[in-house]
VMD Tcl script that builds the backbone (N, CA, C; Angstrom):
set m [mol new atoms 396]
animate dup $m
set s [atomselect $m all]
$s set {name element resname resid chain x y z} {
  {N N UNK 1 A 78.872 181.548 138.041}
  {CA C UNK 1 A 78.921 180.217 137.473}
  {C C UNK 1 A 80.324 179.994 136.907}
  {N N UNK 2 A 80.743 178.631 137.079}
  {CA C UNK 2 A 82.234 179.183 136.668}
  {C C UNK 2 A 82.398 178.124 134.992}
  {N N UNK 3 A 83.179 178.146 134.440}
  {CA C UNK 3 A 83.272 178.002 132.719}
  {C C UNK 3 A 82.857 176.677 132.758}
  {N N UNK 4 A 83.347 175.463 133.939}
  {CA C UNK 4 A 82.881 173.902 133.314}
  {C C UNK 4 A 81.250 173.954 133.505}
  {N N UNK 5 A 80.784 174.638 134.204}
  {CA C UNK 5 A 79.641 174.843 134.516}
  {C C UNK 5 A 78.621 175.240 133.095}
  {N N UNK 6 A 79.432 176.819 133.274}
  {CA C UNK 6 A 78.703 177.172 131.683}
  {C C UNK 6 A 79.011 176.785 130.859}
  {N N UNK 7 A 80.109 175.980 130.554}
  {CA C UNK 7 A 80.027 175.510 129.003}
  {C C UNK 7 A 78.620 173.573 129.366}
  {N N UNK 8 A 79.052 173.183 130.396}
  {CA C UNK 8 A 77.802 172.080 130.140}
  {C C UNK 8 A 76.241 172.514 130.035}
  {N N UNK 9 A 76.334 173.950 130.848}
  {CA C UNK 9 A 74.976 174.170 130.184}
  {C C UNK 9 A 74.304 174.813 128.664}
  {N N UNK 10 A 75.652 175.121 128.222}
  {CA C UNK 10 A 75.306 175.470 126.972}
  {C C UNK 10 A 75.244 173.415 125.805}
  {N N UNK 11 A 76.488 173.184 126.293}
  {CA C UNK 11 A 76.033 171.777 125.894}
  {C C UNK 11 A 74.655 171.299 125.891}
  {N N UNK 12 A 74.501 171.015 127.351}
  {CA C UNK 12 A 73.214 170.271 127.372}
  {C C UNK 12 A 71.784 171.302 126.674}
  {N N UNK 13 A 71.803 172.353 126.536}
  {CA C UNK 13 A 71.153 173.139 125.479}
  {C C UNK 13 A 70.870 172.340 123.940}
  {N N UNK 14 A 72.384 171.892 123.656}
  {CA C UNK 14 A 72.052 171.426 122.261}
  {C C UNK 14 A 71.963 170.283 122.304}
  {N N UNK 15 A 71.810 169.218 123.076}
  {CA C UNK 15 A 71.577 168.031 123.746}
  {C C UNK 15 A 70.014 167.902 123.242}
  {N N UNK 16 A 69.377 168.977 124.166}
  {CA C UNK 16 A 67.840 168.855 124.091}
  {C C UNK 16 A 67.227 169.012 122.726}
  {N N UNK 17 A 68.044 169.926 121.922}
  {CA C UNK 17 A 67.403 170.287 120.836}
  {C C UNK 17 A 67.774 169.069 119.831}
  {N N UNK 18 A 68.627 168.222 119.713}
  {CA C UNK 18 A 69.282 167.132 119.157}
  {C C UNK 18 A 67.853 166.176 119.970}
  {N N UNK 19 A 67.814 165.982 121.033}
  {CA C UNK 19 A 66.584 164.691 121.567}
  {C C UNK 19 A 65.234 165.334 120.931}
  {N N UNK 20 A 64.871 166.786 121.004}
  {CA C UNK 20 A 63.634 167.211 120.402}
  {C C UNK 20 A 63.465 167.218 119.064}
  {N N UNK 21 A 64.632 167.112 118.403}
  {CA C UNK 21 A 64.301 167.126 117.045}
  {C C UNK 21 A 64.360 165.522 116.766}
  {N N UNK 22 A 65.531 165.032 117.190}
  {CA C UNK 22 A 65.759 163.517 116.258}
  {C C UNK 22 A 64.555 162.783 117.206}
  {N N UNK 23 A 64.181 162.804 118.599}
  {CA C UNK 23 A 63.548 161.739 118.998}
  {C C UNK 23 A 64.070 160.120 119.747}
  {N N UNK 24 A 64.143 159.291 120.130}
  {CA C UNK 24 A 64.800 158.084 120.394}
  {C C UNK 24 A 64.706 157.510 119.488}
  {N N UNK 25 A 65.271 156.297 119.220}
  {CA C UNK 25 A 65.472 155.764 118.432}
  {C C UNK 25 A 66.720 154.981 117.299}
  {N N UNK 26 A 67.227 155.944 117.441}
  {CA C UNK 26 A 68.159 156.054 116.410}
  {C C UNK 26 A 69.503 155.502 117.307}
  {N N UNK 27 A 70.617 154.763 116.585}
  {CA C UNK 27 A 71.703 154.281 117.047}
  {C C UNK 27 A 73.148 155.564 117.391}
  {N N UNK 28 A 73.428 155.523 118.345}
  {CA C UNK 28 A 74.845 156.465 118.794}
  {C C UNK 28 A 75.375 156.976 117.809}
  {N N UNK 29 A 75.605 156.470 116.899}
  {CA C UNK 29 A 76.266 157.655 115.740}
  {C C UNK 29 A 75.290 158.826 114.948}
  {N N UNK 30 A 74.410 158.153 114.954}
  {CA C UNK 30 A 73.324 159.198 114.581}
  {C C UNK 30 A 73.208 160.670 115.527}
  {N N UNK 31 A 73.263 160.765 116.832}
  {CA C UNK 31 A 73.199 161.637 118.088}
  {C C UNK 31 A 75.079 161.954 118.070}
  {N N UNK 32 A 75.497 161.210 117.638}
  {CA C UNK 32 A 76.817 161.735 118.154}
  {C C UNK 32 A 77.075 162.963 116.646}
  {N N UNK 33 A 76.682 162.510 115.790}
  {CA C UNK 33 A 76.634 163.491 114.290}
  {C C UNK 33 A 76.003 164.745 114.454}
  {N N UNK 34 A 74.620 164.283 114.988}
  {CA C UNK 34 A 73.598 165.414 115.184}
  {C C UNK 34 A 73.978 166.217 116.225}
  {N N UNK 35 A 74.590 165.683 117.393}
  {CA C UNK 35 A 75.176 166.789 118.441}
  {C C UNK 35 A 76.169 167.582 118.022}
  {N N UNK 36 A 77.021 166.806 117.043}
  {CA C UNK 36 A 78.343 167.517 116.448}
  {C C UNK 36 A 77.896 168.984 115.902}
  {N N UNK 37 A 76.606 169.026 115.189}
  {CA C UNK 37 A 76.161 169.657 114.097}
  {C C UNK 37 A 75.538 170.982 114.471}
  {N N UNK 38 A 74.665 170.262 115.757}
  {CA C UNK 38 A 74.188 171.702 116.768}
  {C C UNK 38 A 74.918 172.732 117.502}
  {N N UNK 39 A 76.236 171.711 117.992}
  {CA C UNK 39 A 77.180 172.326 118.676}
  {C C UNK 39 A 77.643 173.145 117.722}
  {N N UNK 40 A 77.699 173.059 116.330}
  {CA C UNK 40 A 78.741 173.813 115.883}
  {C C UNK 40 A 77.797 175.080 115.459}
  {N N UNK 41 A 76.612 174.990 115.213}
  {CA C UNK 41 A 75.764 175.748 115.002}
  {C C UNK 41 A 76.025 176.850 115.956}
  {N N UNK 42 A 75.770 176.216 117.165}
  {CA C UNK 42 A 75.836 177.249 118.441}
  {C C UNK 42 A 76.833 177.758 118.717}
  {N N UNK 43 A 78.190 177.755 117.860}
  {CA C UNK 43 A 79.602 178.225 118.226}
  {C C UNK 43 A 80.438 177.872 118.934}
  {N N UNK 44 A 80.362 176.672 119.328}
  {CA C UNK 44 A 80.611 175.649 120.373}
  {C C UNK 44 A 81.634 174.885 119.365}
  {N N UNK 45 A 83.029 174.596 119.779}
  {CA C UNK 45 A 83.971 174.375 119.298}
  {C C UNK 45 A 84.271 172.270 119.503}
  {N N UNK 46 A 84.043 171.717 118.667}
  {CA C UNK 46 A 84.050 170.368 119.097}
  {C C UNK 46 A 84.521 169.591 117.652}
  {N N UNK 47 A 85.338 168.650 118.095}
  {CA C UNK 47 A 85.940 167.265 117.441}
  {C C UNK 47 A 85.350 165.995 117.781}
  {N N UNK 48 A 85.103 165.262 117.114}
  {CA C UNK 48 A 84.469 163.592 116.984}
  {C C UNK 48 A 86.004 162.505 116.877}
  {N N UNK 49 A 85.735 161.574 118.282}
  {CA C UNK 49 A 86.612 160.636 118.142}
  {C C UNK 49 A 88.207 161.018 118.205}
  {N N UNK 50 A 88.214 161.568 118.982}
  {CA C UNK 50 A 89.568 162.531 119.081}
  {C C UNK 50 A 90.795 161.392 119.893}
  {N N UNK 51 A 91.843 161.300 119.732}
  {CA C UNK 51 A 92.616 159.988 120.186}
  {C C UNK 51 A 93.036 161.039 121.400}
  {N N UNK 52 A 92.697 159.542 122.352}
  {CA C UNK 52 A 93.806 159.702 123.943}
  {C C UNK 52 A 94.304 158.913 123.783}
  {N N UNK 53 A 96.087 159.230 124.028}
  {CA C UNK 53 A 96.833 157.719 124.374}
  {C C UNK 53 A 97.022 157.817 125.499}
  {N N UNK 54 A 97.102 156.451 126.028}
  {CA C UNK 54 A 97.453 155.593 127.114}
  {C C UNK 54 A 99.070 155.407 127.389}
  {N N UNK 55 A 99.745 155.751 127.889}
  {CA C UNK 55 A 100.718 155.437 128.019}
  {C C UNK 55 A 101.113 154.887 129.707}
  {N N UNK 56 A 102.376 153.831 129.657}
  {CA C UNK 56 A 102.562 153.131 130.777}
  {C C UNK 56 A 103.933 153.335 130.839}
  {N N UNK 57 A 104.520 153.773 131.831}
  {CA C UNK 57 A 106.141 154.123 132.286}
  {C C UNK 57 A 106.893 154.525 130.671}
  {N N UNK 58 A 106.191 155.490 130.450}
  {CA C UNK 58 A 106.552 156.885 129.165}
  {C C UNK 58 A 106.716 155.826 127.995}
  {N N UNK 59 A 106.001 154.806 127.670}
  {CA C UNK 59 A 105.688 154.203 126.509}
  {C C UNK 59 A 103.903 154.168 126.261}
  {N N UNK 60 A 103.385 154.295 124.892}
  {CA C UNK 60 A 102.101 154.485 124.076}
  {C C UNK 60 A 101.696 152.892 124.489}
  {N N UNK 61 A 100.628 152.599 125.122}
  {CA C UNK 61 A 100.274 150.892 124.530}
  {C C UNK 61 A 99.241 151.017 124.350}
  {N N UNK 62 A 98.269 152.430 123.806}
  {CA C UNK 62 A 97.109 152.069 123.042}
  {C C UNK 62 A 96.137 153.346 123.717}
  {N N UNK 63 A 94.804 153.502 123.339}
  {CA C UNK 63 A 94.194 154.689 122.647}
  {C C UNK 63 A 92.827 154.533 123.274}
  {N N UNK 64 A 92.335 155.927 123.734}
  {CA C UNK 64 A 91.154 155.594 123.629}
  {C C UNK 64 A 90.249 156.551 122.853}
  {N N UNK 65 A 88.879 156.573 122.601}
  {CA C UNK 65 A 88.407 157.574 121.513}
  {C C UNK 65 A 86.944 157.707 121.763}
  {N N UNK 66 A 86.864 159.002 122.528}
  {CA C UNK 66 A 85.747 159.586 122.978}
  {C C UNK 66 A 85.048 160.112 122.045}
  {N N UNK 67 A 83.742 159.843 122.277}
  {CA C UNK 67 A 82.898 160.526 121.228}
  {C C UNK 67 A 82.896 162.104 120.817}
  {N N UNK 68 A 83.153 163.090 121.575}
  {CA C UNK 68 A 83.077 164.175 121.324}
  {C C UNK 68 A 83.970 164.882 122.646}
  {N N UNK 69 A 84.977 166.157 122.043}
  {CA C UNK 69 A 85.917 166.788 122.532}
  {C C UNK 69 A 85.230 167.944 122.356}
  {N N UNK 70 A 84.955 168.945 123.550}
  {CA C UNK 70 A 84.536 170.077 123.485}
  {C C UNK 70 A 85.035 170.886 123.836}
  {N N UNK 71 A 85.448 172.137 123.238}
  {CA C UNK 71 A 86.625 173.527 123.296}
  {C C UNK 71 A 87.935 172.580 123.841}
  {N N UNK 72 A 88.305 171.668 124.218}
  {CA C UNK 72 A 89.552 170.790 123.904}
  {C C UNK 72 A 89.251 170.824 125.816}
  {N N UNK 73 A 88.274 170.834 126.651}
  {CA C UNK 73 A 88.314 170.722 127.720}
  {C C UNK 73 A 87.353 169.435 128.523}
  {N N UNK 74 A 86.241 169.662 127.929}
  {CA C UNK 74 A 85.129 168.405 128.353}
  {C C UNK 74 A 85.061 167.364 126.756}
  {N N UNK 75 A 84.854 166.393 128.037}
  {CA C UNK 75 A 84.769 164.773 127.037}
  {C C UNK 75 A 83.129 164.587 127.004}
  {N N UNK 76 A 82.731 164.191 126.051}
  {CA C UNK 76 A 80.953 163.998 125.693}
  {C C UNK 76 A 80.884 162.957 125.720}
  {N N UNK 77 A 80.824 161.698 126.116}
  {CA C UNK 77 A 80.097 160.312 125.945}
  {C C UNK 77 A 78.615 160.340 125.321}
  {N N UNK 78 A 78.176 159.863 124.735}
  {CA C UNK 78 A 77.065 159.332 123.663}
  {C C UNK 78 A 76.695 157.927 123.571}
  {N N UNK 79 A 75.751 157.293 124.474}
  {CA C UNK 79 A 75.171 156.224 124.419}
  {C C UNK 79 A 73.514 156.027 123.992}
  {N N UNK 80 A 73.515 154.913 123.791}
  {CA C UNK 80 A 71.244 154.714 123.646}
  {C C UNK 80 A 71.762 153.226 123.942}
  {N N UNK 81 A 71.083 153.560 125.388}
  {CA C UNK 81 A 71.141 152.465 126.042}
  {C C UNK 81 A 69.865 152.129 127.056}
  {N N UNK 82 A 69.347 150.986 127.855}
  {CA C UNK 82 A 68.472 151.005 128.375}
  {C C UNK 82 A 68.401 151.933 129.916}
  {N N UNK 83 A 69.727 152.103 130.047}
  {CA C UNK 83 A 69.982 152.869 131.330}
  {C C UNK 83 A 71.052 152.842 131.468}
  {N N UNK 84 A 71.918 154.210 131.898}
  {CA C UNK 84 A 73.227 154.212 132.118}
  {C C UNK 84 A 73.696 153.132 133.499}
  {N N UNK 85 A 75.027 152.416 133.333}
  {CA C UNK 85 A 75.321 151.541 133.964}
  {C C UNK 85 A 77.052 151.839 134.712}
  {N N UNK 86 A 76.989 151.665 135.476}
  {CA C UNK 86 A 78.590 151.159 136.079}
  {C C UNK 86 A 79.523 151.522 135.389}
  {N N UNK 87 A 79.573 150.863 133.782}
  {CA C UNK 87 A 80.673 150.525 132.554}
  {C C UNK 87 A 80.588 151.595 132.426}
  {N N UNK 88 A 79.248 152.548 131.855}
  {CA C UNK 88 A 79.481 153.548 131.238}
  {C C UNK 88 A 80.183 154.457 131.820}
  {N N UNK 89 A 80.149 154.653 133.204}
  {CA C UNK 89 A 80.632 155.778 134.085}
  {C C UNK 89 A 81.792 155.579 134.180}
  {N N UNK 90 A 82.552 154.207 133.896}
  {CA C UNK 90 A 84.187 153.450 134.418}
  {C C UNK 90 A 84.935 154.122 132.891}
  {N N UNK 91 A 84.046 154.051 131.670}
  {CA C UNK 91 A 84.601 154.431 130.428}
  {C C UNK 91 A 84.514 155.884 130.061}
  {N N UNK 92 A 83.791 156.682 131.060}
  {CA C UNK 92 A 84.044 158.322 130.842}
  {C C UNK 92 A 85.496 158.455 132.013}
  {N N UNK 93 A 85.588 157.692 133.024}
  {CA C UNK 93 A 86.543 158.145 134.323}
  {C C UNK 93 A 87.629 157.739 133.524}
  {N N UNK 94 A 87.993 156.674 132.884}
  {CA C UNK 94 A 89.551 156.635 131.931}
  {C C UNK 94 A 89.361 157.098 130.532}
  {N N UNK 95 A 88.056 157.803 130.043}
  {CA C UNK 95 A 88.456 158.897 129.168}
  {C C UNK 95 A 89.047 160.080 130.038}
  {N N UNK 96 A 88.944 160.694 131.061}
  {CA C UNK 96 A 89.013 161.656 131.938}
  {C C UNK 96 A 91.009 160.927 132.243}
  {N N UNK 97 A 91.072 160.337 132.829}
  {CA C UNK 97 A 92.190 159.759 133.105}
  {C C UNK 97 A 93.465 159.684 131.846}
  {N N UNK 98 A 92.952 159.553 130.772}
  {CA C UNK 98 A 94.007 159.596 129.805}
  {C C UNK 98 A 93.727 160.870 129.116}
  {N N UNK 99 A 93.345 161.519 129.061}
  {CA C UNK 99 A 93.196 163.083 128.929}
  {C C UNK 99 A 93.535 164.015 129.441}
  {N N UNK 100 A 93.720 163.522 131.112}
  {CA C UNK 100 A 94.002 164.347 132.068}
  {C C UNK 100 A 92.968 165.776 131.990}
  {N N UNK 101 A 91.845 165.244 131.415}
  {CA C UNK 101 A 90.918 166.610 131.732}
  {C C UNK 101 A 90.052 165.770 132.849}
  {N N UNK 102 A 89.183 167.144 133.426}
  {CA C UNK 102 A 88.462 166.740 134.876}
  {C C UNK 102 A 86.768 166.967 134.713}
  {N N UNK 103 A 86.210 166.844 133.414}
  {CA C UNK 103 A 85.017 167.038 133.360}
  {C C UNK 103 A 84.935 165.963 132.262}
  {N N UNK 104 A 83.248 165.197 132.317}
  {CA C UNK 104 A 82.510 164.516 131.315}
  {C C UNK 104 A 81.304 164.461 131.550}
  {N N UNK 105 A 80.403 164.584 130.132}
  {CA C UNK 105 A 79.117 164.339 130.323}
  {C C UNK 105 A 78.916 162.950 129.504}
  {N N UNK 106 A 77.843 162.211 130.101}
  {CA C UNK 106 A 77.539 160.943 130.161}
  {C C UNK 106 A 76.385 161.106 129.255}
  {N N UNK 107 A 75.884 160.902 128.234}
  {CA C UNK 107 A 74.450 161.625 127.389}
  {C C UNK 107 A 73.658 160.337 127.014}
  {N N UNK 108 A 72.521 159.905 127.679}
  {CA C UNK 108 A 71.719 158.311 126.704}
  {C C UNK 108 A 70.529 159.226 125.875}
  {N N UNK 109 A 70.478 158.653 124.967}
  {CA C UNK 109 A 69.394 158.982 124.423}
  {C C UNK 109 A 68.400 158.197 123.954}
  {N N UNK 110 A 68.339 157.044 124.707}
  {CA C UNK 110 A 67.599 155.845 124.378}
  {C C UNK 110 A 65.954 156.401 124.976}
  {N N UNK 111 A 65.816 156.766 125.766}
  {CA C UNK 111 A 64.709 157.391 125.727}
  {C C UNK 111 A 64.100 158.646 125.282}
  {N N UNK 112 A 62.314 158.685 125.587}
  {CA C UNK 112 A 62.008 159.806 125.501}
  {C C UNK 112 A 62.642 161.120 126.172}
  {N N UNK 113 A 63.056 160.992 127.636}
  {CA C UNK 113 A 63.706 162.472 128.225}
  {C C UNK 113 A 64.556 161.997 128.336}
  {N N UNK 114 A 65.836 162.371 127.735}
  {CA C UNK 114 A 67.236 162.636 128.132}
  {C C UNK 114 A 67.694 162.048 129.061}
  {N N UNK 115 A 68.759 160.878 129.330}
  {CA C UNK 115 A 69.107 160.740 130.815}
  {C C UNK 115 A 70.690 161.384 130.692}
  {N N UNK 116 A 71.142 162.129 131.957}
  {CA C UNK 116 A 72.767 162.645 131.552}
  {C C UNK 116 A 73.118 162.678 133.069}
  {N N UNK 117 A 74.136 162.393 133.359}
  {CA C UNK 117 A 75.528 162.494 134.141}
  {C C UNK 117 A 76.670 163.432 134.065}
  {N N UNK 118 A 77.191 164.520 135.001}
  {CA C UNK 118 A 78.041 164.901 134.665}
  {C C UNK 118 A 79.408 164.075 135.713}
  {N N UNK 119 A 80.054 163.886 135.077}
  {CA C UNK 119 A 81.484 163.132 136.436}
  {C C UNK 119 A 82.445 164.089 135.919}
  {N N UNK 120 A 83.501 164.520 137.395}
  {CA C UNK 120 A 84.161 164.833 137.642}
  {C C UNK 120 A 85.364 164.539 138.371}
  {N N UNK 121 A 86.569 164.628 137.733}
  {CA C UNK 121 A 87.613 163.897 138.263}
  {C C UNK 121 A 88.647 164.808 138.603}
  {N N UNK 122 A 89.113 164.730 140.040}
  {CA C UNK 122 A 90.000 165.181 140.815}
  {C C UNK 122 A 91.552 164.821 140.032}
  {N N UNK 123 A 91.424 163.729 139.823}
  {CA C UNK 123 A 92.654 162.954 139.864}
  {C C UNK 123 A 93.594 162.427 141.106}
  {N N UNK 124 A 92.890 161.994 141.962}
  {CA C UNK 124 A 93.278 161.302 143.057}
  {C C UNK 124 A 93.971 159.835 142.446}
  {N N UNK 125 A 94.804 159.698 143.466}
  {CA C UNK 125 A 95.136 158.415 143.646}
  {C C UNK 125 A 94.264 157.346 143.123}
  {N N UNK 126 A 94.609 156.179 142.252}
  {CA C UNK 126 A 94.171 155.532 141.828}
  {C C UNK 126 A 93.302 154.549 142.788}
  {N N UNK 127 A 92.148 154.537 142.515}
  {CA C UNK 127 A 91.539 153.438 143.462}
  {C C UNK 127 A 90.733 154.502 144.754}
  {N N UNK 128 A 91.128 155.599 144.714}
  {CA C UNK 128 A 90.036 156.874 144.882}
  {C C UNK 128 A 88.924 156.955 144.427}
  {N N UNK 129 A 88.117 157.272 145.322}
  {CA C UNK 129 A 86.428 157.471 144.347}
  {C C UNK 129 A 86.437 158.985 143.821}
  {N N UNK 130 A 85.885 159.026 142.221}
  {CA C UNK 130 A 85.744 160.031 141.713}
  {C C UNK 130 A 84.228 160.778 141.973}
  {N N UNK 131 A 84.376 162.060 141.745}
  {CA C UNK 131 A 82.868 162.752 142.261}
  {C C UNK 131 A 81.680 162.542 140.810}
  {N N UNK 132 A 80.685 162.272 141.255}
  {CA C UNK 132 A 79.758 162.251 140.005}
  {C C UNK 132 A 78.550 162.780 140.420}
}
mol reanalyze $m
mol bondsrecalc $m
mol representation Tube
mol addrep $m
């Protein structure tokens, strides 16, 4: 198994235990706290809201801020939503893009079972389809 592998399955480990304990319900910051909390439990190395800048021909014009940075390699998205959509997947691929990292998990917790996505980005040419 190779590390992006095992570290999402240790993620999604504390994923479940975060949906089994808290339940649906509750608004994105609530799950994004409670994941913070498990992860760290489990030795799992992670930051909340961590800044990517954007930069355009080697100037900053602005930021983006993923819910959760894990061992400084995978990006966590955190939604409760009725179903993951299009947007959500377009807003993990330019967290991935201004990070220049090549892994994200997509996490809703609007329901009873878990819905999750992992996408993966090559970094192809812009206007390339990314793998998900």
């Amino acid at each position: 198994m190779n590390a992006d592998n095992a570290l999402t399955e240790k993620v999604l480990g504390a994923v479940f235990e975060v949906a089994d304990t808290l339940g649906p319900g509750f608004l994105e910051k609530v799950y994004e706290r409670a994941l913070l909390k498990e992860l760290t439990l489990r030795g799992i190395r992670a930051v909340t809201q961590p800044p990517l800048s954007v930069d355009y021909k080697g100037e900053r014009i602005g930021d983006y801020y993923p819910d959760l940075l894990v061992e400084d390699v995978s990006i966590f998205e955190v939604k409760c939503a009725d179903r993951l959509s299009n947007e959500h997947l377009a807003q993990c691929i330019n967290y991935l893009r201004a990070s220049k990292l090549t892994l994200c998990l997509l996490i809703n917790f609007q329901k009873s079972t878990v819905e999750w996505k992992r996408i993966a980005n090559n970094f192809q040419p812009a206007g390339a389809p990314c793998e998900v």
